[in-house]
N, C-alpha and C positions, 0 to 999 in steps of 0.2 A: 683365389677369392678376391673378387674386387675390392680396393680400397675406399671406404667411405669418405665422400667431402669434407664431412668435420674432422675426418682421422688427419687427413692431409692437410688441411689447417693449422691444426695444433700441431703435426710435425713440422710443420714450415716453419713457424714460429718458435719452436723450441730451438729450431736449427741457427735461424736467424740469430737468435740468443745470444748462443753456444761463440759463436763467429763474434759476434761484439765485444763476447768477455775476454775471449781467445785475443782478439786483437787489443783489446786494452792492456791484456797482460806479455804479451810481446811489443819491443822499443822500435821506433817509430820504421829509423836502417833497416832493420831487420827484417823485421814484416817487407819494408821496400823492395829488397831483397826478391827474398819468397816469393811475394806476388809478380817481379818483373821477370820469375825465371822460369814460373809458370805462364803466364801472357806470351810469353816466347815459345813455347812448348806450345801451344793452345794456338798461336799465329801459325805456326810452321802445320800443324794438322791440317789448318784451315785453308792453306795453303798458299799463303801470306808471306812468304820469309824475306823478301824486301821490307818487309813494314816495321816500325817498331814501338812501344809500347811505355810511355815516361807515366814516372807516379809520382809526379810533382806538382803542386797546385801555386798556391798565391804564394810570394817572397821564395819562391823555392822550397819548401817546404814538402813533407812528403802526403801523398794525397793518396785514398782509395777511389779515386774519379782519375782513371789516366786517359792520356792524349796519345792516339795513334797518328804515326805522320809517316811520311814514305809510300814506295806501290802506288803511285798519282798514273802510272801506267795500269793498273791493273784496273779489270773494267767492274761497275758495280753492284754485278754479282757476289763477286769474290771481296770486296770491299766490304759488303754489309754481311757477309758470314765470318769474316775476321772479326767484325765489330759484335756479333753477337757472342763468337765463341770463347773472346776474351771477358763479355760479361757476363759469362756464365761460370769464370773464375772464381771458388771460393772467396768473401771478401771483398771483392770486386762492386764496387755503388754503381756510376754510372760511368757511360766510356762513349766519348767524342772523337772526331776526326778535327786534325790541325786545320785544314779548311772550312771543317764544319758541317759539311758535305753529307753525312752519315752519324747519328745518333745511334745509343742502343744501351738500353739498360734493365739489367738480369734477363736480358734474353728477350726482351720482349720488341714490339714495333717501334721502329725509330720515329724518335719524333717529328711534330712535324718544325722546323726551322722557326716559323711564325706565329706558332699557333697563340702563344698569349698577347701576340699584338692584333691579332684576329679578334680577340675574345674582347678586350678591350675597346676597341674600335665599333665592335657590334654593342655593348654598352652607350658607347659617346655618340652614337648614332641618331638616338632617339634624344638624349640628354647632354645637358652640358653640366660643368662644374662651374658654381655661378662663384661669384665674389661681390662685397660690398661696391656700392657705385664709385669708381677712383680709387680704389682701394685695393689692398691684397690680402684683406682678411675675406675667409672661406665664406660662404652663406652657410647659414647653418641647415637647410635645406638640401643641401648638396653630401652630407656628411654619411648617407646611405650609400649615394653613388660612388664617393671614396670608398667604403668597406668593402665593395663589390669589383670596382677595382683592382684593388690590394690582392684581394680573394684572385681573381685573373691572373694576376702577377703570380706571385707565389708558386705555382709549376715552374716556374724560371728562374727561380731565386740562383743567383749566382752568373745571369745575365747581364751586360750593360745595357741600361733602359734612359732612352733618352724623354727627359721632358722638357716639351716646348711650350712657349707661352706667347700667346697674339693678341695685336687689338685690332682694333680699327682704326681709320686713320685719320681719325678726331685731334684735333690740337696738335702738341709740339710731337714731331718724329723722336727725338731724345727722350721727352719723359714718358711719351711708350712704350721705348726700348725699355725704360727702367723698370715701369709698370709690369713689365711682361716680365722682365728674368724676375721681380720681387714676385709676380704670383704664382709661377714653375718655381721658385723655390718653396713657396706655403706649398703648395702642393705635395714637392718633396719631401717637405717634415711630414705633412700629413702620413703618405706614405709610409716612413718611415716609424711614426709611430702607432702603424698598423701592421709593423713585424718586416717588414720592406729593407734589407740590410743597406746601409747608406753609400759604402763601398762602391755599387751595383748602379747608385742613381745619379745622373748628368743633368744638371738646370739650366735652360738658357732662353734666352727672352728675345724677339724676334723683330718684337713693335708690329708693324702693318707692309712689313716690308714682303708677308708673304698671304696675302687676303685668298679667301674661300675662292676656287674657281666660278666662276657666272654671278658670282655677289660684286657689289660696286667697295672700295675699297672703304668707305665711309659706316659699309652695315654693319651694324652695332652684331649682328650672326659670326664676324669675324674676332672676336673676343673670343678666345679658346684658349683648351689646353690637348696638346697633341702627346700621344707616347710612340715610341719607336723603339723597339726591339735589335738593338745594336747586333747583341752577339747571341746568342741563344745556348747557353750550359749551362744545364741545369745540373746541381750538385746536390749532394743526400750528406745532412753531418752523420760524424765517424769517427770511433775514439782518434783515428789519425790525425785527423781536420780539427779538432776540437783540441784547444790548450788543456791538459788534465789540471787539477787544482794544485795548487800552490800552497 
């Protein structure tokens, strides 16, 4: 008898549950363990067995987001079937290649490398994020285009996202430069205090030293703020990744 949608819903959900409680109540090695001895089992089916499978995240620490590295001969097919079968490990959040190369999480389509500096870009396209005239306080006009932003961002939390900031090339060179890293950092706070982990985010101020293509370096259109999608890992919190209370 066919299983109904909503039946497999709430089984997925329960299941999910079940695995978070499971993990919170096994110690962090342990779980490490487990999960690296399955990923090993699940690569070698896959048929993978040059590759291997680390569950270490930030400071070393142990992580349910591992990093596949090795098999750089293997062509990819066989590269994006390791990387599924290992997220399709009980437990298992999301799974990277050391290169980057290959995404995959619980099995589903790998991402795509750019996608939220895509999304972002198609944002700032039409619109800019203004600031007071000389200044590096936000307009407050612009404070939608932030949350929309942010919103882009956030598939990617756990990426390095570079913010640039430009003028034109009005007055002194130096206190453009200044001007520009003081409004890529307002930006960064903003960011960040729209759920944006700060860890993730890079400021730096550019001046006029790198103007809109076919614009004259003088147009006031060269006052920006650019994002760049450094690294693209996206991570899911997980009793592992998560300090438990104290």
């Amino acid at each position: 008898m066919p299983v109904r949608p909503s039946i497999a819903v709430v089984a997925g959900a329960a299941l999910t549950t079940c695995l978070a409680v499971l993990a919170a109540q096994v110690s962090a090695p342990a779980l490490r363990a487990a999960m690296e001895r399955q990923a090993a089992s699940a690569i070698a089916r896959a048929g993978g067995a040059p590759i291997r499978a680390e569950f270490t995240g930030l400071a070393g620490l142990s992580s349910r987001n591992p990093v596949l590295s090795g098999g750089e001969q293997l062509d990819d097919a066989t590269r994006e079937r390791v990387a599924r079968a290992v997220a399709r490990v009980p437990g298992v959040g999301g799974v990277r290649w050391a290169d980057g190369s290959i995404r995959a999480t619980g099995g589903t389509l790998p991402l795509a490398p750019l996608h939220c500096q895509e999304d972002v870009n198609a944002l700032l396209g039409a619109r800019t994020i203004r600031f007071k005239e000389g200044s590096s306080a936000i307009d407050r006009g612009s404070r939608t285009l932030l949350d929309e932003v942010a919103a882009a961002l956030r598939p990617c939390v756990g990426s390095v996202i570079a913010v640039t900031g430009h003028t034109d090339a009005r007055g002194s060179e130096a206190a453009n430069r200044v001007l520009s890293r003081q409004r890529a950092d307002a930006v960064r706070a903003a960011l960040i205090e729209r759920g944006i982990p700060a860890e993730g985010l890079r400021a730096r101020g550019l001046g006029s030293a790198q103007p809109v293509e076919g614009l004259l370096p003088e147009d006031p259109a060269n006052r920006r703020i650019e994002f760049s999608v450094v690294a693209t890992m996206p991570l899911k919190p997980s009793p592992v990744d998560t300090p438990s209370a104290r």
